[in-house]
C-alpha angles and dihedrals in degrees: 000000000000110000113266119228112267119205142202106221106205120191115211129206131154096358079298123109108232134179123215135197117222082353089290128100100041107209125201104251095169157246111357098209091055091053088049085060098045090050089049086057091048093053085231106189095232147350129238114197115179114168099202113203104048088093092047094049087041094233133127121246131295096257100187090050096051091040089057092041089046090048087056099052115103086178134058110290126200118196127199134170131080097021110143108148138027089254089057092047080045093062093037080058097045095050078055119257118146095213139032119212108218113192118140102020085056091072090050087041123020089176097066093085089047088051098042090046093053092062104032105015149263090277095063089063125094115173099200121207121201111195144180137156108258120206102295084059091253119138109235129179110245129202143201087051092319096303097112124047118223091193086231124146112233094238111051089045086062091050088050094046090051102047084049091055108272097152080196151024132227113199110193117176104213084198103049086036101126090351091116081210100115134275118289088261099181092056084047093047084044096050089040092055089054110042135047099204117100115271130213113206115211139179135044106038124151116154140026082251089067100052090057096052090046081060095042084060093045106279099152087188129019123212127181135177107182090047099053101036097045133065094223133325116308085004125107143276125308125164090220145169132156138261122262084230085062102035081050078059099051121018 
């Protein structure tokens, strides 16, 4: 089987790169720019850069901090946080990043993805889903960085994201986000199963194993943020990806 995109998923906040668990307790992980440079050593397929908690603080991005980190990619890079218009995407584009990641503004304006698609295509488009079972045990889609619930089912959000010009999904289990404990594989089987777009599974990861399973169940694509900035689980800090001898191996 030819060999999925794996991608490094970095969270932004105050010009520091930081990693979550469940989205909560947020922990210090380091200097974007350095990591930058350690994933452009590691030929890692692609970058992820949200920076989660421009929505939250209802601000756009941070326009000189993902200009430098963009200046520094020698790899595809995707941004996400704080879009709310076409100008805003425009200026994401222009720092140069291939892809914008939409999540909370698409349930204020659905359209976005369709306008930003018709200048700069389908693929530049990720339609991000953030997920998590709330108290009757249901899987619903949150927004806001997972602070506000939309009542929405995974499923039939991707379907919408994808009739309203999302070129891509992005799937992220708030529950299973810095666990180590493996993907949510029957959402990604489910979404797969709906939609013909490409679809990026996030949260959870913790082994090459899982990566292979998440594309046994439909992932087109596999990203990951625990597993490539520590060391192990409950260890330290260490800027990682692996080798293509080992990702020949798995996925």
């Amino acid at each position: 089987m030819a060999r999925v995109r794996i991608i490094p998923v970095l969270l932004l906040k105050n010009s520091g790169l930081y990693k979550t668990v469940k989205f909560k307790n947020p922990v210090y992980v380091g200097d974007p720019i350095n990591a930058v440079k350690i994933f452009n050593e590691k030929e890692a397929d692609e970058l992820i850069l949200l920076d989660y908690n421009a929505s939250l603080e209802k601000r756009e991005p941070d326009f000189v901090k993902i200009n430098e980190i963009a200046g520094e990619a020698f790899m595809p890079m995707a941004y996400g946080g704080g879009i709310k218009s076409f100008d805003t995407a425009k200026k994401v584009f222009d720092a140069g990043y291939e892809k914008v990641i939409l999540n909370s503004i698409l349930f204020d304006d659905i359209k976005l993805a369709e306008k930003i698609a018709a200048v700069y295509g389908s693929q530049a488009v990720v339609g991000c889903i953030d997920f998590k079972k709330n108290l009757l045990g249901k899987n619903r889609v949150y927004a806001h960085s997972g602070s506000k619930s939309t009542n929405s089912n995974p499923i039939e959000w991707a379907k919408n994201l994808e009739a309203n010009g999302a070129g891509e999904i992005m799937i992220n289990s708030i529950d299973a986000d810095g666990t180590w404990n493996g993907y949510a594989y029957d959402i990604i089987k489910e979404v797969s199963a709906n939609v013909s777009v490409p679809l990026i599974a996030c949260g959870g990861a913790g082994s090459l194993d899982d990566l292979q399973k998440a594309v046994n169940n439909g992932a087109s694509a596999v990203a990951a943020g625990s597993m490539f900035v520590f060391q192990k689980k409950g260890m330290g800090v260490l800027i990682n990806f692996p080798t293509g001898k080992n990702l020949d191996k798995s996925v």
